[in-house]
C-alpha positions in Angstrom: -92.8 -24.1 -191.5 -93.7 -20.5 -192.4 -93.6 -21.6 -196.1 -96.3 -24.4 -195.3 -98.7 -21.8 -193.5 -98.2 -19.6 -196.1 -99.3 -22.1 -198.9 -102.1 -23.0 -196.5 -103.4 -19.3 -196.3 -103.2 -19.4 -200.2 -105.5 -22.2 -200.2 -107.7 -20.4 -198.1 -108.0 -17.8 -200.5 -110.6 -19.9 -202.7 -113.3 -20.5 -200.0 -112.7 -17.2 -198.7 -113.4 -15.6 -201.5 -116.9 -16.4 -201.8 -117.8 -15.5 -198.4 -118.0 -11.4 -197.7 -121.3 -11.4 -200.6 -122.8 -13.8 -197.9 -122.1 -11.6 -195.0 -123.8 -9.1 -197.0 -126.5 -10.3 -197.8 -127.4 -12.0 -194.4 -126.8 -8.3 -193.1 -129.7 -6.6 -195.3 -131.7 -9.5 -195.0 -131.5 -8.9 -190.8 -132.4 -4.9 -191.5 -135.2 -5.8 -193.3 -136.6 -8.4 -191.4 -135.4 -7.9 -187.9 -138.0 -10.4 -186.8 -136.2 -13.5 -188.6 -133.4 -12.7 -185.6 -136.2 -13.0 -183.3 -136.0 -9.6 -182.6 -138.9 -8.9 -179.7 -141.8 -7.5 -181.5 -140.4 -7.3 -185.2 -143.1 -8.4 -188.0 -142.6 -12.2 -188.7 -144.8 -12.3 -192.0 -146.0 -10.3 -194.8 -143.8 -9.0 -197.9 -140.6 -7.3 -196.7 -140.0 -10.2 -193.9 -140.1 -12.7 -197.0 -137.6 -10.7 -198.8 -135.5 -10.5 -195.9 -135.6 -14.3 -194.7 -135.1 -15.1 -198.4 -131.9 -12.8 -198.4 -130.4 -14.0 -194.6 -131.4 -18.0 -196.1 -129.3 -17.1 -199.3 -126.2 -16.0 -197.4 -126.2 -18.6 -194.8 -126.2 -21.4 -197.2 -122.6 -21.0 -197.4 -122.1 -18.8 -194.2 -123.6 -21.4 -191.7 -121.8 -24.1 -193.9 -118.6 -22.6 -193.9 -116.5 -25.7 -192.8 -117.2 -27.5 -196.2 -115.9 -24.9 -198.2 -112.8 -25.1 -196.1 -112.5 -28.5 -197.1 -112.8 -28.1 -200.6 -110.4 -25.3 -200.7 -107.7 -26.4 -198.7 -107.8 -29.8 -200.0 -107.8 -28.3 -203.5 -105.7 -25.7 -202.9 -102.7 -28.1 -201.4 -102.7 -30.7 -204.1 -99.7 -30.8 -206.5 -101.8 -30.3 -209.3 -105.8 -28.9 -207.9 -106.6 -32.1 -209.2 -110.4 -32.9 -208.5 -109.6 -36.3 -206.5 -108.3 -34.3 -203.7 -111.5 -32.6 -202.9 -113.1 -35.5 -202.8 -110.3 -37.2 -200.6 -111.1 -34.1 -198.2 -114.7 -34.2 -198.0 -114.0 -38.0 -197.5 -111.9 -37.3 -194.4 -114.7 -34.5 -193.0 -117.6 -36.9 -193.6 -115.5 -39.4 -191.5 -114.4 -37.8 -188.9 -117.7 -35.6 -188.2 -119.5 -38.5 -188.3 -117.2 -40.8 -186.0 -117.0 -37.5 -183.4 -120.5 -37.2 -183.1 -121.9 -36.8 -179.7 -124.4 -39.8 -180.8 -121.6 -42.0 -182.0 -118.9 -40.8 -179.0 -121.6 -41.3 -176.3 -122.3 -44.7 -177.5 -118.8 -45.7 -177.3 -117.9 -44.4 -174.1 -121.3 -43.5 -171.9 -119.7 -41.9 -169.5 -119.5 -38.6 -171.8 -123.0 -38.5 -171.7 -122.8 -37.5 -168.3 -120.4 -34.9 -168.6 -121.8 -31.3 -169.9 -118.7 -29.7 -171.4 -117.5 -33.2 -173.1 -120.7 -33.2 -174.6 -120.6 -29.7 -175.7 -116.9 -30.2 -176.9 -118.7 -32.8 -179.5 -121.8 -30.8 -180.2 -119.2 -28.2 -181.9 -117.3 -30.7 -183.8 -118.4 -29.6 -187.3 -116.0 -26.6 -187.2 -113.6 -24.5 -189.5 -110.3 -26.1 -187.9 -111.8 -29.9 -188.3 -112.5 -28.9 -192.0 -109.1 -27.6 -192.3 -107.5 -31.0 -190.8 -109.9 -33.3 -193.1 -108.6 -30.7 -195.8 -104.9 -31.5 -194.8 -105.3 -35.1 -194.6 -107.2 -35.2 -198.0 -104.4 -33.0 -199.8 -101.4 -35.1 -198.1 -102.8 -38.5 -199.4 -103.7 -36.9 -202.8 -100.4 -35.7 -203.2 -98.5 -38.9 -201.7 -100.8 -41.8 -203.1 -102.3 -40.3 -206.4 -99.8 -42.5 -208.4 -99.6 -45.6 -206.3 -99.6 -48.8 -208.2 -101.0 -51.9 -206.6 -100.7 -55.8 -207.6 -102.6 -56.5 -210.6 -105.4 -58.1 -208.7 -106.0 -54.9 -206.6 -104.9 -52.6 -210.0 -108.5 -51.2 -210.3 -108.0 -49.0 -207.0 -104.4 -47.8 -208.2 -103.5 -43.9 -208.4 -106.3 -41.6 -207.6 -108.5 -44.4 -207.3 -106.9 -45.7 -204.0 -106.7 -41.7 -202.6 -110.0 -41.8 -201.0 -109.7 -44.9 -199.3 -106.5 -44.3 -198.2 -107.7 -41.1 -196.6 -110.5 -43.1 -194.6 -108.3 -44.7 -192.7 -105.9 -42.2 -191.4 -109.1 -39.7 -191.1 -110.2 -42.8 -188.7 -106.7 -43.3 -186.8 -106.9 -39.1 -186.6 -110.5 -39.1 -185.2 -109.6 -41.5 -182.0 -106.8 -39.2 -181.4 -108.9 -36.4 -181.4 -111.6 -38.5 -179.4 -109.7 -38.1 -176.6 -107.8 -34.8 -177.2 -110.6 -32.7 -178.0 -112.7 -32.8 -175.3 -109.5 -32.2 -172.7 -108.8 -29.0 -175.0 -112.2 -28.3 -174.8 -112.4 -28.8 -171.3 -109.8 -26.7 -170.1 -110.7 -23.3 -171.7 -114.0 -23.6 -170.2 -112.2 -23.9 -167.1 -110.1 -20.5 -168.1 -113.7 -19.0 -169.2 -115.0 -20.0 -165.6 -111.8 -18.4 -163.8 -112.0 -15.0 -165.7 -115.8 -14.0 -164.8 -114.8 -12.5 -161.9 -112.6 -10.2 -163.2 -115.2 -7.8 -164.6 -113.3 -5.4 -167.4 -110.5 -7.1 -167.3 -112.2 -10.7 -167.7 -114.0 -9.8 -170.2 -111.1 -8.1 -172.4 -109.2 -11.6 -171.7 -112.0 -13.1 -172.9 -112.5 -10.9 -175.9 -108.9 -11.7 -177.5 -108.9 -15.5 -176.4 -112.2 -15.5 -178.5 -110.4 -13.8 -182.2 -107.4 -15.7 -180.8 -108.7 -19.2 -181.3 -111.2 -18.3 -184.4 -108.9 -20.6 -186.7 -109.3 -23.7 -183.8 -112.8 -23.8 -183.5 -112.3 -23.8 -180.2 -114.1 -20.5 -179.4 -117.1 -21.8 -179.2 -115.8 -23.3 -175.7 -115.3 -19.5 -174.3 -118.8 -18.3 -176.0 -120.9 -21.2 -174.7 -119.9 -20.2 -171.2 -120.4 -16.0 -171.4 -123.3 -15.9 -174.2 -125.1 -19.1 -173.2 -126.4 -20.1 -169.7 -123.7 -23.6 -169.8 -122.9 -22.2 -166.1 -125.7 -19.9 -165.3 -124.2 -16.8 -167.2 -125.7 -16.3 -170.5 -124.7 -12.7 -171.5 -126.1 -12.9 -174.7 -129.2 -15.0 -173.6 -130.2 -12.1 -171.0 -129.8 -9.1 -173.0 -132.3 -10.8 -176.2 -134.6 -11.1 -173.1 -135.1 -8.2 -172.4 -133.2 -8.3 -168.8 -131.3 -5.8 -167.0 -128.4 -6.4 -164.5 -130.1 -6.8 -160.6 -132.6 -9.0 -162.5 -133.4 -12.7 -163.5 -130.2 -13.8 -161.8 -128.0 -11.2 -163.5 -125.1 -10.0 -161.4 -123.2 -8.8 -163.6 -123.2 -5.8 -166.5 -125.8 -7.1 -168.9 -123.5 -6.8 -172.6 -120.2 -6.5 -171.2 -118.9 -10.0 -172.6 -120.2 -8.7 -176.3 -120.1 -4.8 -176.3 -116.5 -4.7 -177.2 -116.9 -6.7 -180.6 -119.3 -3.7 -182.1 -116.4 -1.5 -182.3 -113.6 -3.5 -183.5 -115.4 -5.5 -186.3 -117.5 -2.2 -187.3 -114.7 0.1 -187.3 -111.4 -1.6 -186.4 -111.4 -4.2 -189.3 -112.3 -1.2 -191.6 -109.1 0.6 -190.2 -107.0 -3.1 -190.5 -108.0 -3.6 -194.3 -106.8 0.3 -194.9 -103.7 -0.6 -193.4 -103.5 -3.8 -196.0 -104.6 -1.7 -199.0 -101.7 1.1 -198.6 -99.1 -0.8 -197.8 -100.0 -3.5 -200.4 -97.8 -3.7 -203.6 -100.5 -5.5 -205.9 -103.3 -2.9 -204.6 -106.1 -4.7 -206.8 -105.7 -8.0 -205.5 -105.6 -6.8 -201.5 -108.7 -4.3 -202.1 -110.9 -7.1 -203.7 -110.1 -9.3 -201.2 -110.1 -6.9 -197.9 -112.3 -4.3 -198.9 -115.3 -6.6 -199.3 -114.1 -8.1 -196.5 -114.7 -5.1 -194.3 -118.0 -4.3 -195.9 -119.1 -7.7 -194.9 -118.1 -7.0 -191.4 -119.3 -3.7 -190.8 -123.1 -4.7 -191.7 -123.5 -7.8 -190.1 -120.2 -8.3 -188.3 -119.1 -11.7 -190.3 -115.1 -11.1 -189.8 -113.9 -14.5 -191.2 -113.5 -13.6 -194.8 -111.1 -10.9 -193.5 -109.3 -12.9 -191.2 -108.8 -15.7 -192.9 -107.4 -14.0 -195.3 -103.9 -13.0 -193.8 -103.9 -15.3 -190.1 -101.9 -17.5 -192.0 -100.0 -15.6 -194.1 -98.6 -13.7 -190.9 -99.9 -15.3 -187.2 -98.3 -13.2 -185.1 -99.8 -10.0 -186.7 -103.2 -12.1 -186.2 -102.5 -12.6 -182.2 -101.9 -8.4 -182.1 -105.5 -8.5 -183.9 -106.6 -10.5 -181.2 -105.1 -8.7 -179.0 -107.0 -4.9 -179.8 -110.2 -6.8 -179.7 -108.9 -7.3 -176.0 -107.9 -3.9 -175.1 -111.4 -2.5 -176.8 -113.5 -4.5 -175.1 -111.6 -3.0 -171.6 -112.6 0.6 -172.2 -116.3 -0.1 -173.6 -116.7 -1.9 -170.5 -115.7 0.8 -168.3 -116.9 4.0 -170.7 -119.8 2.0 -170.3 -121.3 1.0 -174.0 -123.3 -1.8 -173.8 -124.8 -3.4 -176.6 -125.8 -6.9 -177.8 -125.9 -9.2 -180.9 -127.7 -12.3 -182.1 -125.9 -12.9 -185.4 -122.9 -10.7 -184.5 -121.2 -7.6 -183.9 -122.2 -5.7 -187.0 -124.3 -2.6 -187.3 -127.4 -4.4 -188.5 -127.3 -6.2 -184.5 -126.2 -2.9 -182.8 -129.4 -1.1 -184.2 -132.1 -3.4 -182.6 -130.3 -4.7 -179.7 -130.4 -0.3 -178.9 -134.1 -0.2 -178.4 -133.7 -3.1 -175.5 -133.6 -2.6 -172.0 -129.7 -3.4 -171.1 -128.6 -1.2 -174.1 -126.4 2.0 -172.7 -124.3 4.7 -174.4 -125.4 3.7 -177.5 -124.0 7.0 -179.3 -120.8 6.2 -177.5 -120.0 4.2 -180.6 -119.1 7.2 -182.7 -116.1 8.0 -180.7 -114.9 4.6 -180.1 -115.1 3.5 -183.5 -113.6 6.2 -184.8 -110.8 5.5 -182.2 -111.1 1.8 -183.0 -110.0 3.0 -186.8 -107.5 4.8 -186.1 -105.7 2.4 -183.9 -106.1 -0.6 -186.2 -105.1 1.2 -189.0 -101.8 2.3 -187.4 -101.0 -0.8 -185.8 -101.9 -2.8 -189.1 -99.9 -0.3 -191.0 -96.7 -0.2 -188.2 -96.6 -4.0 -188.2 -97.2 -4.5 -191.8 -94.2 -1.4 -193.4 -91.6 -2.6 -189.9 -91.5 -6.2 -190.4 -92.6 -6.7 -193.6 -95.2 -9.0 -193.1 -97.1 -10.7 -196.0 -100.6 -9.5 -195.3 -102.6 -10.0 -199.0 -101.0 -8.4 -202.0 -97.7 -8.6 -200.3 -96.9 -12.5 -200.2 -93.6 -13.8 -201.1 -91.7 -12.1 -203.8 -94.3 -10.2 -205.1 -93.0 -6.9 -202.9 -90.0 -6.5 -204.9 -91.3 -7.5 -208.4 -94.7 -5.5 -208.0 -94.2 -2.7 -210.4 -92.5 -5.6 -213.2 -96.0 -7.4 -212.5 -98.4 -4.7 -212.3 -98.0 -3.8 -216.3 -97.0 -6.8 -217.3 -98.5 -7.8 -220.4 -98.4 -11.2 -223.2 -97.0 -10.5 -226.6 -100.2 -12.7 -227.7 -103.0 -14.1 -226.3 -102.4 -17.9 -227.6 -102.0 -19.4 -224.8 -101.6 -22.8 -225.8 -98.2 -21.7 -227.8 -97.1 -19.8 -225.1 -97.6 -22.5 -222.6 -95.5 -24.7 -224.9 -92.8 -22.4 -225.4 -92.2 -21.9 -221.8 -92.2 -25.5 -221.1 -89.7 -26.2 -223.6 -87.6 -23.6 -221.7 -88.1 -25.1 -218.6 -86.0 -28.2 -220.4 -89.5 -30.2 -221.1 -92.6 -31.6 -218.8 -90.0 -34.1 -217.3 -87.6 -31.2 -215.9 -90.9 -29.7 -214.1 -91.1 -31.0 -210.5 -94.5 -28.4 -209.8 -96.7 -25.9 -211.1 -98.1 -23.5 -209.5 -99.2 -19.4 -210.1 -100.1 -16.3 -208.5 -102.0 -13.3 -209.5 -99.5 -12.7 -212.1 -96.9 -15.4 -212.3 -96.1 -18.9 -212.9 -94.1 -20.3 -210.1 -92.3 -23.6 -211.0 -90.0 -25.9 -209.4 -87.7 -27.8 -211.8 -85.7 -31.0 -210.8 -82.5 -29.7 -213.0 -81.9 -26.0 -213.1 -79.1 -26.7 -215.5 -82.2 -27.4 -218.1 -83.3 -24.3 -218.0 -82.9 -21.7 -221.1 -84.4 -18.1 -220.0 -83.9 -16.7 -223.4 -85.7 -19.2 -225.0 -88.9 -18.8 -221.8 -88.7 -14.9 -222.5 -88.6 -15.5 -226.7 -92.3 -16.7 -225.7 -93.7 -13.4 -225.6 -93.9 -13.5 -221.4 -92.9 -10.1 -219.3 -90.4 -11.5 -217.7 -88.3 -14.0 -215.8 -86.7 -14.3 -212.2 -85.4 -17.5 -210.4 -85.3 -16.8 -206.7 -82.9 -20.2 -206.5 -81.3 -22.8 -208.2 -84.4 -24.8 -209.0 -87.3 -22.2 -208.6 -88.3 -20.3 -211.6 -91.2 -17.4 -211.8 -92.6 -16.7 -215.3 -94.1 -13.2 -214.9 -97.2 -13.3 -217.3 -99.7 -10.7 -216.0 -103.3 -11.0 -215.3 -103.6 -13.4 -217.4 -101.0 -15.6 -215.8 -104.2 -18.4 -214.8 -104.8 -19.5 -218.7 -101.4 -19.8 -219.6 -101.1 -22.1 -216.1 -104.2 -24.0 -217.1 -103.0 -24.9 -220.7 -99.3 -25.8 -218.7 -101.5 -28.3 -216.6 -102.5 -30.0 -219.3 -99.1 -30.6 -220.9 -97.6 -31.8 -217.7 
């Protein structure tokens, strides 16, 4: 099981990837054109709020379409082979299901919905990461299990990857009316936990701080923000404070900011102090700094956090629910040290400058100390967890610990590829001995059907760095940086 999640955080390495630049430049767009936030006040034309809508327009292209890119990726990413076809199965599966758990099309199957505010919400926020991720799964598994089906001759234009999509339409169909009813009751019932926790002031809202990082890779946290940001039940933290309200006022009877103050320190600060942790303890340093460091960047200006979290929640969940779980405990002492602050995009630094100049805004300075504290915490958690109990945070997946400094100058004896793609395959006892391809930042991980086949002298006679074989049918080519052409021109042979 841990293998598969692993894999699956690999795949979501690709998507990932292209995401902290967005962040980025969504942030600097916000500083320079606070008023396309609909902060109260800011200029809404002339030349710098052009620049800045063009800028926050270029980064949520992909940021507010985030979901397909998890598609793509996963779908790709899970195939035998990254063949093409699976993407397309994917996006088949995600177009299906979106589409078939509309609220338009669910109400018009069962009315009743209609009628009931949270079922409705439940399929207003169906387009999410963890439905991309499924329609990835499901477009991946019928790749990989139908892409060399043969049908009868009469039906033998939609055999192999021809029959993959339409395979995937129907079990993305049998999936959807599982999730027709499922959803909503999920849905459902952490409303009812975000409706039990209100009146727990500090304590409620720390609860509701790590339930919120806690169920990022569901979707489902949109359930808990629509009832403490958004007036679903006549709360609407976030709604209030971008009015301009303060608590005693306009129906607010609680601390106007509490149910978002706590964010501004943990993705500011804390992630910063997480992706330090990463980068130290990391054996292949250049492949966890360009994909944390950005990361962090991206969520210290503008407070978009998935790039760094998806990048290790599945390589190592239980060091994700102790994530969650400091977003919790910060969000307990801001509310009672009494920060307050607010966000419209999120809990980046572009949101904690503007929403200072309104009304509810408190102890704004009192960021300083917290984040420095939020640093210091995350980074010795991160870096506690990560050196104890050897978790595979980026850089440090699988094998790659131990074989780090073998990898890290690892160099070919030529660049031609092609012949050294050839040479290793005949090693490997020929394209019929190879039962998968796959590679890393430096190697070429293979599974072969007959380990007996295999002939290391004649793989390192190839001009490669080196060889390991972790078992009996697993072999590990170590290549270098340069490991992805030497795969590529593999692919083609098999």
């Amino acid at each position: 099981m841990m293998k598969k999640l692993q894999k699956l955080g690999k795949a979501l390495m690709l998507p990932v990837a292209a995401l902290p630049i967005c962040g980025i430049l969504m942030g600097l767009g916000y500083a320079i054109a606070p008023g396309v936030m609909g902060v109260p006040g800011a200029a809404t034309s002339g030349a710098l709020y052009n620049i800045g809508f063009l800028l926050v327009k270029a980064g949520g292209a992909l940021i507010d379409n985030m979901a397909w890119l998890f598609v793509i990726g996963v779908a790709v990413g899970l195939s035998d082979d990254r063949d093409g076809t699976s993407a397309l199965a994917g996006l088949v599966s995600w177009l299906m299901m979106t589409n078939l758990l509309s609220t338009g099309v669910v109400t018009t199957l069962m009315p009743a919905i209609a009628d009931d505010p949270v079922k409705t919400l439940a399929f207003d926020k169906i387009q999410n990461v963890f439905i991309a991720i499924i329609a990835g799964i499901i477009g991946s598994a019928c790749y990989n299990r139908f892409k060399n089906a043969k049908l009868p001759d009469w039906l033998a234009f939609f055999s192999g990857k021809r029959c993959v999509a339409i395979v995937t339409g129907l079990v993305s169909i049998v999936v959807s009316v599982v999730l027709l009813f499922v959803w909503p009751i999920i849905f459902g019932a952490l409303v009812s936990v975000g409706e039990a926790i209100i009146g727990m002031e500090g304590i409620g809202a720390g609860i509701y701080a790590f339930l919120n990082r806690l169920l990022i890779p569901t979707g489902l946290h949109h359930a808990l923000n629509n009832v403490f940001w958004f007036d679903t039940i006549g709360l609407g933290d976030l709604s209030h404070y971008w009015a301009g309200d303060v608590t005693g006022q306009n129906g607010v009877t609680w601390s106007l900011g509490m149910y978002m103050s706590g964010f501004f320190p943990c993705m500011m600060f804390g992630v910063f102090g997480a992706a330090l942790a990463m980068i130290k303890t990391a054996k292949n340093k250049k492949a966890a700094i360009g994909l944390v460091l950005s990361a962090a960047i991206c969520a210290f200006i503008c407070g978009v956090t998935e790039p760094f979290e998806f990048g290790f929640m599945f390589l190592c969940f239980p060091l994700y629910i102790v994530y969650a779980a400091l977003y919790g405990i910060f969000t307990v002492i801001t509310y009672y040290v009494g920060f307050r602050a607010g966000f419209c995009f999120s809990a980046g630094a572009t949101d904690l400058v503007f929403s200072s100049f309104l009304p509810a805004a408190n102890n704004t300075l009192m960021i300083i100390p917290l984040g420095i504290a939020a640093f210091v915490v995350f980074y010795l958690v991160f870096y506690f967890a990560i050196t104890k109990f050897n978790l595979k945070t980026p850089g440090r997946e699988d094998e790659e610990a131990d074989f780090a400094e073998a990898d890290k100058n690892a160099t070919l004896a030529n660049n031609d590829f092609t012949a050294i793609a050839a040479a290793v395959l005949e090693g490997l006892g020929g394209k019929e001995n190879v039962a998968s391809l796959d590679n890393c930042i430096t190697r070429l991980r293979i599974e072969v059907k007959d380990g007996t086949q295999v002939n290391e002298k004649k793989i390192k006679a190839a001009g490669v760095a080196g060889v390991m074989r972790p078992s009996q049918t697993a072999i590990q080519v170590i290549i270098g940086t340069k490991v992805q052409f030497v795969a590529d021109e593999m692919a083609k042979m098999l």
